[in-house]
C-alpha positions as a Markdown table, in Angstrom:
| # | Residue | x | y | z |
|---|---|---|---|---|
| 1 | Unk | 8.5 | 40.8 | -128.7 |
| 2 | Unk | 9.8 | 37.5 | -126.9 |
| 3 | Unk | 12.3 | 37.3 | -124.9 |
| 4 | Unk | 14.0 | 34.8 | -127.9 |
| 5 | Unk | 13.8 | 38.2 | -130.3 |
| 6 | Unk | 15.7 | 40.4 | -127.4 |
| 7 | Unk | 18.1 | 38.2 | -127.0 |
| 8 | Unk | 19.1 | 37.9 | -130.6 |
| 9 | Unk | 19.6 | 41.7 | -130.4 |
| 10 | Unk | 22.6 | 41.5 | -129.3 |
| 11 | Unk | 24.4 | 40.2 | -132.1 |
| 12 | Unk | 23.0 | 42.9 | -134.1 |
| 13 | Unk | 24.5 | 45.7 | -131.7 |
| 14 | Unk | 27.5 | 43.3 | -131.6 |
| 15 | Unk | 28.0 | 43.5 | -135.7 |
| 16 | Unk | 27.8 | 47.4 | -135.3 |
| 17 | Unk | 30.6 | 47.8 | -132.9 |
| 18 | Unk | 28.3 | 48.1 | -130.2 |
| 19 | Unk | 27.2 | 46.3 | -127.0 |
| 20 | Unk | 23.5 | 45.0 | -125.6 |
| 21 | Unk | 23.1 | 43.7 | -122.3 |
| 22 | Unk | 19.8 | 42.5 | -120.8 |
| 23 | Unk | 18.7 | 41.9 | -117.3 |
| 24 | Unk | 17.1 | 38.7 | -116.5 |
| 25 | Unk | 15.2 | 37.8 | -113.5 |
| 26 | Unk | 16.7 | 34.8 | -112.3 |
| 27 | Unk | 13.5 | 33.4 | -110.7 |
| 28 | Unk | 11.6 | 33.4 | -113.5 |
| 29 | Unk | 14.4 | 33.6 | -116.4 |
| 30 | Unk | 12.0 | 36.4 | -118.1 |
| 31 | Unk | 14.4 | 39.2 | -119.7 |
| 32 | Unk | 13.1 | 42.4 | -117.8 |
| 33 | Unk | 15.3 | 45.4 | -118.8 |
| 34 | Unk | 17.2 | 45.8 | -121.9 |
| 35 | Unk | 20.1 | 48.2 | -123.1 |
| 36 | Unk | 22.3 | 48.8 | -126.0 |
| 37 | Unk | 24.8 | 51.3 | -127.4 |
| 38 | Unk | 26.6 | 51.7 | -130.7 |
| 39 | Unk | 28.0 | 54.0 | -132.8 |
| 40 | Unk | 26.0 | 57.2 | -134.7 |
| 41 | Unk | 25.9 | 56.4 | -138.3 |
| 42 | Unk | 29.2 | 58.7 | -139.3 |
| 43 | Unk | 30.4 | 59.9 | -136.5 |
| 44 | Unk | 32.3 | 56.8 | -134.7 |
| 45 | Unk | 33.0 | 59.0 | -131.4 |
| 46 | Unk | 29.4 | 59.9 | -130.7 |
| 47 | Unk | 27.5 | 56.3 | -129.3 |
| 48 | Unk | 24.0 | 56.4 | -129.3 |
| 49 | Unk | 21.8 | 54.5 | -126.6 |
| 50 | Unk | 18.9 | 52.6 | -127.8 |
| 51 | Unk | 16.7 | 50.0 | -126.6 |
| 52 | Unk | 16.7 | 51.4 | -122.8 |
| 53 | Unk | 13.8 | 49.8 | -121.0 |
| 54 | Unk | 12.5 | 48.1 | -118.0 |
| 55 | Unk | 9.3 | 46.0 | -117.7 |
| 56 | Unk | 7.6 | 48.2 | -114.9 |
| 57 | Unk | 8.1 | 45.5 | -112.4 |
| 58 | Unk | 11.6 | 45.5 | -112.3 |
| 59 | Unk | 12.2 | 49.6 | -112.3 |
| 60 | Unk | 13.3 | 51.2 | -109.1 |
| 61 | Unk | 15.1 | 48.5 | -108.5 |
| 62 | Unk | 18.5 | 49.7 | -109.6 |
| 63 | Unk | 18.8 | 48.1 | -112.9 |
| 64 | Unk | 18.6 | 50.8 | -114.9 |
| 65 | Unk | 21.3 | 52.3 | -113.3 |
| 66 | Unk | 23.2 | 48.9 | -114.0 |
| 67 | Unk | 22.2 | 49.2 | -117.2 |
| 68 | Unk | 23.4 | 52.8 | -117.6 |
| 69 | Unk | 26.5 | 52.1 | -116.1 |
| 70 | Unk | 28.0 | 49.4 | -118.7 |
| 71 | Unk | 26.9 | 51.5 | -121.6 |
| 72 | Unk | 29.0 | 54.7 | -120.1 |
| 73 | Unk | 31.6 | 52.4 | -119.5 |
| 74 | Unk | 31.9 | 50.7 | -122.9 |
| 75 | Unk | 31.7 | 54.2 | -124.0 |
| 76 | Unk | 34.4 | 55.6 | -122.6 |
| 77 | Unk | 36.6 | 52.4 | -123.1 |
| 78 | Unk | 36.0 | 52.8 | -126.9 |
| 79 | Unk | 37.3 | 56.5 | -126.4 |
| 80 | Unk | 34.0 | 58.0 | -127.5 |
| 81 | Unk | 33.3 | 61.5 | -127.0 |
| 82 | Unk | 29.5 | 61.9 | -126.3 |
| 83 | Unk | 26.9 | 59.4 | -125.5 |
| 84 | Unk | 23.4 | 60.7 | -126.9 |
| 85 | Unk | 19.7 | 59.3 | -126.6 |
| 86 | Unk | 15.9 | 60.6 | -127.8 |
| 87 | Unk | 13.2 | 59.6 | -125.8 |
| 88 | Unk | 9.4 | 60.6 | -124.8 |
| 89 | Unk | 8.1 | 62.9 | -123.0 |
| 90 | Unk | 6.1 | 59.8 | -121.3 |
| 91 | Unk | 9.4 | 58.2 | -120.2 |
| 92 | Unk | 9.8 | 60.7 | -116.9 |
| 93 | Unk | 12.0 | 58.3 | -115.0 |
| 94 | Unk | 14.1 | 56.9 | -117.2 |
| 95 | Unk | 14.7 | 61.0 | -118.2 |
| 96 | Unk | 15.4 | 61.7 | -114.7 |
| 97 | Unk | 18.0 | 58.9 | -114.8 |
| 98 | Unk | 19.5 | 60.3 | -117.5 |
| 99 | Unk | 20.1 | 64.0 | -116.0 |
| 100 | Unk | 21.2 | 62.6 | -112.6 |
| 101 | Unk | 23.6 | 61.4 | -114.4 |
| 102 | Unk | 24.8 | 64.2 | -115.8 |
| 103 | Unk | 22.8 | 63.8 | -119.3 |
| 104 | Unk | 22.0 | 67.3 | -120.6 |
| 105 | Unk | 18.7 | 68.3 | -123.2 |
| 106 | Unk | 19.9 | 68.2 | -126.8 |
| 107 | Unk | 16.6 | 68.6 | -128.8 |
| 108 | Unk | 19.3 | 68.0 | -132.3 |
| 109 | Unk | 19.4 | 64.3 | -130.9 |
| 110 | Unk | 15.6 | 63.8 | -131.5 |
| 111 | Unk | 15.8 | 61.1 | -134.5 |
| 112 | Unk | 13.0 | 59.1 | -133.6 |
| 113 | Unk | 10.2 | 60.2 | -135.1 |
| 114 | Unk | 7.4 | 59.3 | -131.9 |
| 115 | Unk | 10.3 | 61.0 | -130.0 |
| 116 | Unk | 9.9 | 63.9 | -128.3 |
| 117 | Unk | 13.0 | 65.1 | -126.5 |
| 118 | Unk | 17.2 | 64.5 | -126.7 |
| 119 | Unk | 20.0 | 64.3 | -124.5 |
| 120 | Unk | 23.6 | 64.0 | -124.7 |
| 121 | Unk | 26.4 | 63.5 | -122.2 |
| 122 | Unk | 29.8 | 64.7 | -122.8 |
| 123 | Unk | 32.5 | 62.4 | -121.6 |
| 124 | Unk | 35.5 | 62.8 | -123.4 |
């Protein structure tokens, strides 16, 4: 994918009553960490995170934890109830972000069919 095709993204996430931010490194003005959030198909109080991800190069560096932190807050500003997710097993620190911050497993999440595990935060 080109940086062209993640940044059209947005509007996609934007006609589902969502939100997609990227990170972009201002050096090289490469997109290196995406993130997006919209509602579950049905159930308009439960958002789901999606496109979560960091070129390895930028991780550790405090951008997912940006990341995170705009889609909890547009969460909780369109008075959602839960936040859920489904990842991989191979995704260990992005899965560790998600229970430090108070993420908890919830297998019934799992949608994705290369995904292995689910996780949902309750924050109403």
């Amino acid at each position: 994918m080109t940086d062209r095709e993640l940044l059209g993204l947005a509007a996609s996430f934007n006609d589902k009553e969502g939100a997609f931010w990227v990170v972009e490194c201002t050096a090289s003005h490469e997109i290196v960490g995406t993130c997006g959030i919209v509602p579950l198909a049905g159930t308009p109080m439960v958002l789901e995170l999606q496109k979560m991800c960091l070129l390895p190069e930028a991780r550790g560096r405090g951008f997912g934890q940006a990341l995170l932190d705009h889609a909890l807050a547009f969460s909780r500003e369109a008075g959602a109830q839960n936040v859920v997710l489904d990842t991989t097993n191979q995704m260990e620190r992005a899965i560790h972000l998600y229970r430090r911050n108070s993420f908890v497993r919830d297998d019934r999440q799992v949608r994705a069919p290369r995904c292995h595990q689910g996780f949902r935060l309750d924050i109403a």
